[in-house]
MMTF fields as JSON, N, C-alpha, C and O atoms, coordinates in Angstrom:
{
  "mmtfVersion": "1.0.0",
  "mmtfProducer": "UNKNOWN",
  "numBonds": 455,
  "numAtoms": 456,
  "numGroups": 114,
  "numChains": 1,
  "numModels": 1,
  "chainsPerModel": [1],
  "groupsPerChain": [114],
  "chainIdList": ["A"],
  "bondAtomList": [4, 2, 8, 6, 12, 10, 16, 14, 20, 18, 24, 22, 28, 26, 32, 30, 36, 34, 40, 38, 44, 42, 48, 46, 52, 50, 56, 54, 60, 58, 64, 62, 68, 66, 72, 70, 76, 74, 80, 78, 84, 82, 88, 86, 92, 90, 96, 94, 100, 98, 104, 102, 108, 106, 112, 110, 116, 114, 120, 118, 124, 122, 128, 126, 132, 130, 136, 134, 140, 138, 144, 142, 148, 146, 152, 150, 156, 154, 160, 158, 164, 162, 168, 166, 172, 170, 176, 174, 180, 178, 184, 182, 188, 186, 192, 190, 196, 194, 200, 198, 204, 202, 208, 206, 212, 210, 216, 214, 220, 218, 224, 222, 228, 226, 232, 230, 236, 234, 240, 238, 244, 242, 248, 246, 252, 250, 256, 254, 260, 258, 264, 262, 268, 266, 272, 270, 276, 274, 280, 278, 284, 282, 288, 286, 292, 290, 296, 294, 300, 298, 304, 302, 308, 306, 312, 310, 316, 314, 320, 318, 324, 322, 328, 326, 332, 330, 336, 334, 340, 338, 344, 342, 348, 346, 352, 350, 356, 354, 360, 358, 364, 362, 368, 366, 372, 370, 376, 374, 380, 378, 384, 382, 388, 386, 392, 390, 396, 394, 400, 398, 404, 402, 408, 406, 412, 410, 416, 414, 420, 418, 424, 422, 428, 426, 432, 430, 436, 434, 440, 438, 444, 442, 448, 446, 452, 450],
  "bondOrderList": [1, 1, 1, 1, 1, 1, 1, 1, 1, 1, 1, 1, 1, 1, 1, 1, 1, 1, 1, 1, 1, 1, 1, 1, 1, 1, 1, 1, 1, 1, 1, 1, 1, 1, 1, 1, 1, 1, 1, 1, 1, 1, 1, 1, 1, 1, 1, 1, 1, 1, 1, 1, 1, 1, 1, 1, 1, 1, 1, 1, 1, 1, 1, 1, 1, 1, 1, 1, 1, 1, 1, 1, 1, 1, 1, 1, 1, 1, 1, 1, 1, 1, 1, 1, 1, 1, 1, 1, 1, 1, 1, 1, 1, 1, 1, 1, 1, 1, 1, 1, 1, 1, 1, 1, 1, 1, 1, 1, 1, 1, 1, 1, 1],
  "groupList": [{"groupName": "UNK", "atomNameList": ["N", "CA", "C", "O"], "elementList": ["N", "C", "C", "O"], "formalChargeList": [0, 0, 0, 0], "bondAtomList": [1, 0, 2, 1, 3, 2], "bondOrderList": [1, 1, 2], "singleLetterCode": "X", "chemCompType": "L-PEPTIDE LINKING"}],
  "groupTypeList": [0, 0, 0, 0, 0, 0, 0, 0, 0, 0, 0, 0, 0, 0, 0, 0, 0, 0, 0, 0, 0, 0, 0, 0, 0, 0, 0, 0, 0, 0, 0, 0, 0, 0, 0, 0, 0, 0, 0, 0, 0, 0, 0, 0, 0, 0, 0, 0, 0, 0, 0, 0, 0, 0, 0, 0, 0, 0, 0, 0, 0, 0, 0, 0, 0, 0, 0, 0, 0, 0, 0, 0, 0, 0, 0, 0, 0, 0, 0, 0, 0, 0, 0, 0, 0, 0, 0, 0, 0, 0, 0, 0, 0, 0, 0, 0, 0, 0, 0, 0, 0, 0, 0, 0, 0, 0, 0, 0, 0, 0, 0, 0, 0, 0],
  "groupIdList": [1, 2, 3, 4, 5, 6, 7, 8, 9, 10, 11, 12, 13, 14, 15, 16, 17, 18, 19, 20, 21, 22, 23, 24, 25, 26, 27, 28, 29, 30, 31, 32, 33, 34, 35, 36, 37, 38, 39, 40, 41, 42, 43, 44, 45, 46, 47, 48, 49, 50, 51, 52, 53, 54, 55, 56, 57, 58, 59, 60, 61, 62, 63, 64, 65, 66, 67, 68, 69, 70, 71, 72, 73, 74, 75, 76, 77, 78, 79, 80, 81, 82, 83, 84, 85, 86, 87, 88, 89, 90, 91, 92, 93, 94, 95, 96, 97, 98, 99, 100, 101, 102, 103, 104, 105, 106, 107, 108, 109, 110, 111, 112, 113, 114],
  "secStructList": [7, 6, 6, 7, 1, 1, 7, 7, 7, 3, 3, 7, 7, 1, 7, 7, 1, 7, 7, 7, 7, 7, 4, 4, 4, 6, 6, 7, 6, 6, 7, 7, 7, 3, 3, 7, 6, 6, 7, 6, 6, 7, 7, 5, 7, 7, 6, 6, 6, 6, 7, 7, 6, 6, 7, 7, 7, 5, 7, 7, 6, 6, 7, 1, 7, 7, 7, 5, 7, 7, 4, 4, 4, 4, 4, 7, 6, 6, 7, 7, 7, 5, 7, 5, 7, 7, 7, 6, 6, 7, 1, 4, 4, 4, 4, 6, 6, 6, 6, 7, 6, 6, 7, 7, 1, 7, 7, 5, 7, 7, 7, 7, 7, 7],
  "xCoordList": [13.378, 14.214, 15.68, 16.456, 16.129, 17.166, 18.431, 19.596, 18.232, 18.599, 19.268, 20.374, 18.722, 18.652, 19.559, 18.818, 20.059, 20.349, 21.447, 22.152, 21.833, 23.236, 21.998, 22.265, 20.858, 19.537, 20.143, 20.574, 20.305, 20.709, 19.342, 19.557, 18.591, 17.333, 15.725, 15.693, 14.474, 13.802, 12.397, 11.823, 12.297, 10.679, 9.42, 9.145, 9.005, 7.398, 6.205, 5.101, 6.171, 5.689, 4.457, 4.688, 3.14, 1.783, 1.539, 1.129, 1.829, 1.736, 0.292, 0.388, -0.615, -1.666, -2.504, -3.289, -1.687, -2.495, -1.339, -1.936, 0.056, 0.624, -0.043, -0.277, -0.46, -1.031, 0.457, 0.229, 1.384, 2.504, 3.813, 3.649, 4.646, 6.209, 6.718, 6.864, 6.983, 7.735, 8.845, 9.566, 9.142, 10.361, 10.824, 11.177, 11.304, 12.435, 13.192, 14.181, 12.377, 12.825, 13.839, 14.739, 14.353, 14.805, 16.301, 17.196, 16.647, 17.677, 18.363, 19.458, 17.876, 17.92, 19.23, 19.355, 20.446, 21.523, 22.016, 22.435, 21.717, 22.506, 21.963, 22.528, 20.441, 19.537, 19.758, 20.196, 19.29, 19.367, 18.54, 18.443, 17.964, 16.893, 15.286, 15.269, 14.196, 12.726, 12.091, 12.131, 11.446, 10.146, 8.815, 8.499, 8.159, 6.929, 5.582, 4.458, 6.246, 5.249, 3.73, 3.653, 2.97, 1.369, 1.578, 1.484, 1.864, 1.126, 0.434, 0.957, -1.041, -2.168, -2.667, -3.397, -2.47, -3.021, -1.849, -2.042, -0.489, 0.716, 0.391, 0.319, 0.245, 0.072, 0.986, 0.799, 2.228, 3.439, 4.408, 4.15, 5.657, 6.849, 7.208, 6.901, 7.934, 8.701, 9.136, 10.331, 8.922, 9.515, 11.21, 11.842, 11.637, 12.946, 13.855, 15.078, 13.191, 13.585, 14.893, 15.405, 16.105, 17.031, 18.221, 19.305, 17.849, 18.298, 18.425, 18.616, 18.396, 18.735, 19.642, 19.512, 20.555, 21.729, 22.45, 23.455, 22.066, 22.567, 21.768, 22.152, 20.545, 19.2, 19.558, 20.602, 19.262, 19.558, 18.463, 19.025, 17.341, 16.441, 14.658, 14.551, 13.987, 12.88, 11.581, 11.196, 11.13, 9.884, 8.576, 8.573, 7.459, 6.824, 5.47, 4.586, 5.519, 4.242, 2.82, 2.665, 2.012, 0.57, 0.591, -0.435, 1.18, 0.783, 0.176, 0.839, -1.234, -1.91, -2.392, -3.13, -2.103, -2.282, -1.63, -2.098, -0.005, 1.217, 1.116, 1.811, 0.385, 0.539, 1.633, 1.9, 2.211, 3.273, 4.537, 5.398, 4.898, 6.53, 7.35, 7.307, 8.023, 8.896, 10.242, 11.02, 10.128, 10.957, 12.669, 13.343, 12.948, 14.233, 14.582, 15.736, 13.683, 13.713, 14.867, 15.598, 14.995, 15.895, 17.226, 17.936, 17.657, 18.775, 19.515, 20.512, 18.423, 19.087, 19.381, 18.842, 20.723, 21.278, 21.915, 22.272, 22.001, 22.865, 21.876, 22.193, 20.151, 19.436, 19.208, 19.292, 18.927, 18.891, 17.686, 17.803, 16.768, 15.366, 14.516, 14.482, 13.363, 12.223, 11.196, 11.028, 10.445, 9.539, 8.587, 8.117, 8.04, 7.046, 6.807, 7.041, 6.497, 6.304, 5.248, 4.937, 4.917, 3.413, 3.496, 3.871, 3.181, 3.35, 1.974, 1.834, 0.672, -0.556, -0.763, -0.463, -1.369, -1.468, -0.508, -0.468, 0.391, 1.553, 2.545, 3.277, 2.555, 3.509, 4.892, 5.841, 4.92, 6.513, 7.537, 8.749, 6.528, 7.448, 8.142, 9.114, 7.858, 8.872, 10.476, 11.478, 10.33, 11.699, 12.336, 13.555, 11.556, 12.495, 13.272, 14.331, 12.487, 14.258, 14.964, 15.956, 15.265, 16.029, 17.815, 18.774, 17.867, 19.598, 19.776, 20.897, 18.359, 18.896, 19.086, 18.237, 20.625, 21.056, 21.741, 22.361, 21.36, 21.963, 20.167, 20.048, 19.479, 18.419, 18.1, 18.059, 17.831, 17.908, 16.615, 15.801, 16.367, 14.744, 13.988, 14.374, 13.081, 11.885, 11.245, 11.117, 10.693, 9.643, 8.311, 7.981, 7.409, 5.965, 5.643, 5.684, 5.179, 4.834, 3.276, 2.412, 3.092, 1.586, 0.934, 1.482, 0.497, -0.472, -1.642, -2.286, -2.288, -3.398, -4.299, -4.493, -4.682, -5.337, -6.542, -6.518, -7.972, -8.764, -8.769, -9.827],
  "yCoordList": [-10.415, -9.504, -9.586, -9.129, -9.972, -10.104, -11.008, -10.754, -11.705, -12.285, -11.632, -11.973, -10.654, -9.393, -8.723, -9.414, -8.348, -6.894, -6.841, -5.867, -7.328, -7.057, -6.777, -6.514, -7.047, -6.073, -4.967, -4.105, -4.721, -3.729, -3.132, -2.168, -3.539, -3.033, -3.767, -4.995, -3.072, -4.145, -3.317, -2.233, -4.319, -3.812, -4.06, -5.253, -3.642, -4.034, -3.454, -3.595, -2.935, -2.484, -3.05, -4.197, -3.018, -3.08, -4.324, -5.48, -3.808, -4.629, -3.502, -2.774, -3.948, -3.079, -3.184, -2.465, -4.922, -5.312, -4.466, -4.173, -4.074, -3.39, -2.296, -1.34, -2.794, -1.523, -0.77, 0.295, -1.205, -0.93, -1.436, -2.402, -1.254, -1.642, -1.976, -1.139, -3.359, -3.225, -2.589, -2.071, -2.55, -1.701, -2.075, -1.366, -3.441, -4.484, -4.495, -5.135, -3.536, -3.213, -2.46, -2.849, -1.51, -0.363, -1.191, -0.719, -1.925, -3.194, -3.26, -3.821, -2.779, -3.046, -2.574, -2.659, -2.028, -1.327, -0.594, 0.503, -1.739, -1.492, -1.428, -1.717, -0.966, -0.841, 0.69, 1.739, 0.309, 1.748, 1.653, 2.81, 1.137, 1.222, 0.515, -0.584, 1.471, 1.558, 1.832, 2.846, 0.523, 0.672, 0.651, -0.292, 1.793, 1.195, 2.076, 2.5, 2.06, 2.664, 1.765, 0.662, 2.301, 1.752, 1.032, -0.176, 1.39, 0.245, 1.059, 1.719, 1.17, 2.189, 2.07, 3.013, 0.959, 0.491, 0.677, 0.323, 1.452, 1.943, 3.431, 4.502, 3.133, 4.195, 5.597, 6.79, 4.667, 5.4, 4.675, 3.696, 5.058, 4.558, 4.533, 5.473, 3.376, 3.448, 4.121, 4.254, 4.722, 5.968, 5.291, 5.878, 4.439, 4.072, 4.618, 4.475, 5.198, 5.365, 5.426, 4.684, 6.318, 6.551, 5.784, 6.228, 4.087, 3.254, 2.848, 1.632, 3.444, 3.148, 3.944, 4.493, 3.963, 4.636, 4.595, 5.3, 3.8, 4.193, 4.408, 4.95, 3.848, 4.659, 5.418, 6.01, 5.68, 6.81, 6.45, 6.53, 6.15, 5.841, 5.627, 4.596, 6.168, 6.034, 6.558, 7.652, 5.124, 5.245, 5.117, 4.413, 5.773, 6.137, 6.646, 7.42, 6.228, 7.023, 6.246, 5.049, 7.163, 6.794, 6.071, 5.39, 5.891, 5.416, 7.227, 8.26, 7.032, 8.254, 7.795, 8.635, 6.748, 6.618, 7.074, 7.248, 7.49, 7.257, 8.804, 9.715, 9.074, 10.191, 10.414, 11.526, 9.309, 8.91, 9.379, 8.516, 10.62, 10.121, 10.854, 11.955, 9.589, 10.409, 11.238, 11.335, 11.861, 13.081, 12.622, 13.251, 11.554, 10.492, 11.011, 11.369, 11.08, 11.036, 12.046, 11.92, 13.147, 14.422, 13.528, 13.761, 12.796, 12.03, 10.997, 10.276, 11.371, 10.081, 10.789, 10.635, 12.119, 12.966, 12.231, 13.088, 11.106, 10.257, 10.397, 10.436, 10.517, 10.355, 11.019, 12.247, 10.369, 10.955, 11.199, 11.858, 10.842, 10.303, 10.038, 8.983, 11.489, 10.915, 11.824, 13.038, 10.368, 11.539, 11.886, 12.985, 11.312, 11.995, 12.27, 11.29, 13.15, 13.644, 14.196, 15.363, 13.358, 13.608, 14.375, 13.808, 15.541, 16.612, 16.633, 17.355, 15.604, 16.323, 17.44, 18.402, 17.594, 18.911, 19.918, 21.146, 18.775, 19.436, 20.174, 19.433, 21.33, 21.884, 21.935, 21.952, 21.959, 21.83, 20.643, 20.64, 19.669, 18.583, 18.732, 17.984, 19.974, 20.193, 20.582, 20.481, 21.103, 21.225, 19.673, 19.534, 18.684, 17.533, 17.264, 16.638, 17.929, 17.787, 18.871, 18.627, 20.035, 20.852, 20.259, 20.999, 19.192, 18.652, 17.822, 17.584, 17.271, 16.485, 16.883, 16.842, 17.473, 17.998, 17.339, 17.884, 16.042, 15.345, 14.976, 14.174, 15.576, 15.35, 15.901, 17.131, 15.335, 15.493, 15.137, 14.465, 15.546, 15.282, 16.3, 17.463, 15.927, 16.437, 15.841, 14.617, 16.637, 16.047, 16.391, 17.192, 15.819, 16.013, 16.214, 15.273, 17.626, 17.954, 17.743, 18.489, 16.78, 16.3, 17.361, 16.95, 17.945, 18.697, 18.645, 19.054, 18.206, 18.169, 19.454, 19.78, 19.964, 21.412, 21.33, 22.092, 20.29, 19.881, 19.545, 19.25],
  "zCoordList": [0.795, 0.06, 0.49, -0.35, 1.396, 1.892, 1.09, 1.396, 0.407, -0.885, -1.613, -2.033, -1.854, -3.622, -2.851, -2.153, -2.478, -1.52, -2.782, -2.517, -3.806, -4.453, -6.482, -7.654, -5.724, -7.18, -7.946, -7.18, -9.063, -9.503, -10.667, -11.402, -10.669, -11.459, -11.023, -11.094, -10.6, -10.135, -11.004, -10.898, -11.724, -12.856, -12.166, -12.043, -11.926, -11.163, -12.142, -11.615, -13.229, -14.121, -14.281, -13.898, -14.631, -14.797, -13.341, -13.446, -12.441, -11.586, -10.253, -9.265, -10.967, -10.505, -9.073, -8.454, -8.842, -7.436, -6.26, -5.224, -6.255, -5.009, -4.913, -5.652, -3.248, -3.027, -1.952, -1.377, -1.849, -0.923, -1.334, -2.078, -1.205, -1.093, 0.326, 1.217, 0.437, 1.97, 2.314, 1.461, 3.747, 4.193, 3.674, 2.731, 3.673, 3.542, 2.197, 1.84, 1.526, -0.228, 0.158, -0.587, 0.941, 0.925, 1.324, 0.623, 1.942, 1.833, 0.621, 0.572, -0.318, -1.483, -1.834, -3.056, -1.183, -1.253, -3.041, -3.408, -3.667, -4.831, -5.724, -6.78, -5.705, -6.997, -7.543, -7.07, -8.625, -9.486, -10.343, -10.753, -10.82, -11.422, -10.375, -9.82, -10.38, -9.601, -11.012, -11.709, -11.23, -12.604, -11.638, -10.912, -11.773, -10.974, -12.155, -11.889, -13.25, -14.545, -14.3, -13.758, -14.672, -14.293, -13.349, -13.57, -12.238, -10.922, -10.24, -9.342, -10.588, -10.526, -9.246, -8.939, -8.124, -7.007, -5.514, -4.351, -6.212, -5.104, -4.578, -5.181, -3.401, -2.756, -2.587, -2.824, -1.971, -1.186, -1.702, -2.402, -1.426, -1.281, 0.1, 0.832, 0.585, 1.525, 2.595, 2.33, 3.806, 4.425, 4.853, 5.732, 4.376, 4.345, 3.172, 3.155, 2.287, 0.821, 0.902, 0.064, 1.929, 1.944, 1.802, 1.424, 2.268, 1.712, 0.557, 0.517, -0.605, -1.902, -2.554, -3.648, -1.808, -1.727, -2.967, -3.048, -4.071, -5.067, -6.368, -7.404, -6.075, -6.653, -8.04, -7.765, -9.261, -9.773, -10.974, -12.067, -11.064, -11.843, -10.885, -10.221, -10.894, -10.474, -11.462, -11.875, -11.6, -12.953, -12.141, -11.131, -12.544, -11.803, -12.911, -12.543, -13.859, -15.165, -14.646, -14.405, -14.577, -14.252, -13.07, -13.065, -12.155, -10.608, -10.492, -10.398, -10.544, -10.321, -8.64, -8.124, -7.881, -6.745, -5.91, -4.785, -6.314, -5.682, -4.741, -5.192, -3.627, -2.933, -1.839, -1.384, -1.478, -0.114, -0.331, -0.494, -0.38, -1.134, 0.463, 1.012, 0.733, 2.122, 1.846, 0.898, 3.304, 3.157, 2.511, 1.695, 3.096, 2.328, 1.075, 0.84, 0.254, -1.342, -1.64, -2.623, -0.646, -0.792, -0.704, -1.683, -0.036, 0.198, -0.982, -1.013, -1.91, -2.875, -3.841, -4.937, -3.491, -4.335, -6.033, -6.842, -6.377, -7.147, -8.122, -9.311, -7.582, -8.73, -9.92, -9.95, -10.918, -12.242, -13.028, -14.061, -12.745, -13.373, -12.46, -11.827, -12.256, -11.144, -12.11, -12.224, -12.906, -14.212, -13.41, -13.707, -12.373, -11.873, -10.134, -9.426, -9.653, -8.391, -7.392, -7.154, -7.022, -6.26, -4.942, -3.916, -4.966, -3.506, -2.744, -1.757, -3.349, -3.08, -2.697, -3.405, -1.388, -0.48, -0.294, -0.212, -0.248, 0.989, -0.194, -0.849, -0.4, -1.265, -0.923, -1.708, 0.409, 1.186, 0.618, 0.402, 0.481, -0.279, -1.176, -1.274, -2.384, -3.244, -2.848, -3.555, -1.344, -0.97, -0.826, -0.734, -0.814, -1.02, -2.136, -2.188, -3.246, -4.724, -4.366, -5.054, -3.74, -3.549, -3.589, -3.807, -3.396, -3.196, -4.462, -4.91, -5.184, -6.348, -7.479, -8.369, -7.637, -8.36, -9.831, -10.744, -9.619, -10.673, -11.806, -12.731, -11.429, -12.106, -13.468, -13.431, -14.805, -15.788, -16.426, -15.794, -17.652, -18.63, -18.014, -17.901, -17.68, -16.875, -16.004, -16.04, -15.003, -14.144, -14.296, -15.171, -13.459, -13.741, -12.616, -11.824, -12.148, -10.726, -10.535, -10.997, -9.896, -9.486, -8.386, -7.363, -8.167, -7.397, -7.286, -8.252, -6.261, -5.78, -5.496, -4.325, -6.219, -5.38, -4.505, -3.539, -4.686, -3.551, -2.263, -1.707]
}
């Protein structure tokens, strides 16, 4: 990944075999667009997330796997678009959009109640 670091959009879309994202994505300095629509087999994101410092697009429809989301995510105030949000258990996590104030459309609050 070290290459890309100047990425400005990265589609990973029906890409059903990631079961992970490496750190090394989070390098990614200058992306702004995260397609990760049906990739049904992604767990988590990154606990580096904060590195996507200019971030302002994160797609995310039907990764019904996607339970990982690190505390970072609060940091990527620029963002604009996070349709969906997985808190499982932990309801505290919703204080992680508390700062992203540039957020627009809607979100989809995933909750786990089991």
């Amino acid at each position: 990944m070290g290459y890309l670091i100047h990425l400005r959009h990265l589609d990973l879309t029906w890409n059903r075999d990631i079961k992970e994202l490496p750190e090394t994505i989070c390098n990614l300095c200058d992306l702004e667009t995260l397609n990760l629509n049906y990739c049904c087999g992604l767990h988590g994101l990154p606990e580096g997330i904060e590195g996507f410092m200019n971030l302002r697009h994160l797609y995310s429809i039907e990764c019904t796997s996607l339970h990982r989301i690190p505390q970072g995510i609060g940091k990527l105030t620029g963002i604009r678009t996070l349709n969906r949000f997985h808190s499982g258990k932990d309801w505290s996590k919703l204080g992680y959009l508390k700062e992203l104030d540039q957020l627009s459309g809607s979100v989809v609050l995933k909750i786990n109640h089991s």
